[in-house]
C-alpha positions in Angstrom: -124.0 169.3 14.9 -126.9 169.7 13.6 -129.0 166.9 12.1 -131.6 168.3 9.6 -130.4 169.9 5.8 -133.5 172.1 5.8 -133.2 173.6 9.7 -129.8 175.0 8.5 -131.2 176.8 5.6 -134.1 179.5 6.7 -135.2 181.4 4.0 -133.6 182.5 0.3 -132.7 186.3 0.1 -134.6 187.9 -2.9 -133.5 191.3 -3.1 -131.7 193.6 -5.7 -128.3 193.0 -5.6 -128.5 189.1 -4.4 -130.7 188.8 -8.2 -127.7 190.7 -9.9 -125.3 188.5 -8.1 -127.1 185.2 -9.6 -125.8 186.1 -12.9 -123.0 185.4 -11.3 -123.8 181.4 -10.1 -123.9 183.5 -6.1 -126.8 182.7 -4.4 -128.0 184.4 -0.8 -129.9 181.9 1.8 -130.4 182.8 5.7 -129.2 180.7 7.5 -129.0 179.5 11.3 -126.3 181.8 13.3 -124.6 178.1 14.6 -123.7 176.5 11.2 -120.5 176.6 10.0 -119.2 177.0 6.5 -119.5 173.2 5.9 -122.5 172.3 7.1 -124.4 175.4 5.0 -122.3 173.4 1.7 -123.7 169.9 3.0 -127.2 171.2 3.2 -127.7 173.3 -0.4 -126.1 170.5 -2.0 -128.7 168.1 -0.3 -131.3 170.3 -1.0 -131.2 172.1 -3.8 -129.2 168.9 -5.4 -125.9 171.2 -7.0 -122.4 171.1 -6.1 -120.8 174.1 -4.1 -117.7 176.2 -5.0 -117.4 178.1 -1.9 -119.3 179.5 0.7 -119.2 182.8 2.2 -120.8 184.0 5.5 -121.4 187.3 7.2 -123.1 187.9 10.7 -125.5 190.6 10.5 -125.9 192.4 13.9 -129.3 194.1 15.2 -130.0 197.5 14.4 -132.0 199.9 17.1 -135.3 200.1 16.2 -138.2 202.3 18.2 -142.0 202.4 18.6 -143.2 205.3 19.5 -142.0 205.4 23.1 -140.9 202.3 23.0 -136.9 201.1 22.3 -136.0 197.9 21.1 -133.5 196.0 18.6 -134.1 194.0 15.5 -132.9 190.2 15.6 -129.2 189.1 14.7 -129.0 186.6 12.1 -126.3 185.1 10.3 -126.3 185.4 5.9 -124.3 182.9 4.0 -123.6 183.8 0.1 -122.6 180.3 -2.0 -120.9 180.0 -5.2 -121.8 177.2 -7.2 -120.1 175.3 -10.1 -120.1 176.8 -13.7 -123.2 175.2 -15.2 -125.6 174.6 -12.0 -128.2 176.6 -11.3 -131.2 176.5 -8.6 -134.4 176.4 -10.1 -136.0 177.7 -7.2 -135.0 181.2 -7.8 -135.4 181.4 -11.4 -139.2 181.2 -10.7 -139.1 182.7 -7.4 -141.9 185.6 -9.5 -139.7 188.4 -9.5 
């Protein structure tokens, strides 16, 4: 279990679709690859202080990458996508200055 609201959430994901889907109260956060479903709904509500419809996640798996001679793989990471309540909002991305 993990202890600490803000180690579960990494970083928000800002990008074209996640903006269009804030219209529609969805909002994108990376997330560690061990949290579960209710721990990701514990810590936005903690943090961000809204209440959570539903959560969904989705495990994004490394792509090949290459450097010059040179083969490698991008990092896994794990992308959860939450739903909140008609009404609630996250200030954090109105002004994130896109």
């Amino acid at each position: 279990m993990i202890a600490n609201a803000h180690d579960i959430i990494v970083r928000p994901i800002i990008t074209e679709k996640s903006s269009r889907m804030m219209s529609q109260n969805k909002y994108t956060f990376e997330v560690m690859r061990e949290a579960n479903k209710i721990e990701i709904r514990n810590a936005v509500e903690e943090v961000f202080k809204v209440k959570v419809s539903s959560v969904h996640t989705v495990n994004i798996h490394p792509k090949p990458k290459r450097m010059g001679r040179f083969l490698g793989r991008s990092k896994s990471w794990k992308k959860a996508i939450v739903t909140l309540i008609a009404g609630q909002r996250i200030e954090f991305f109105d002004g994130a200055g896109i």
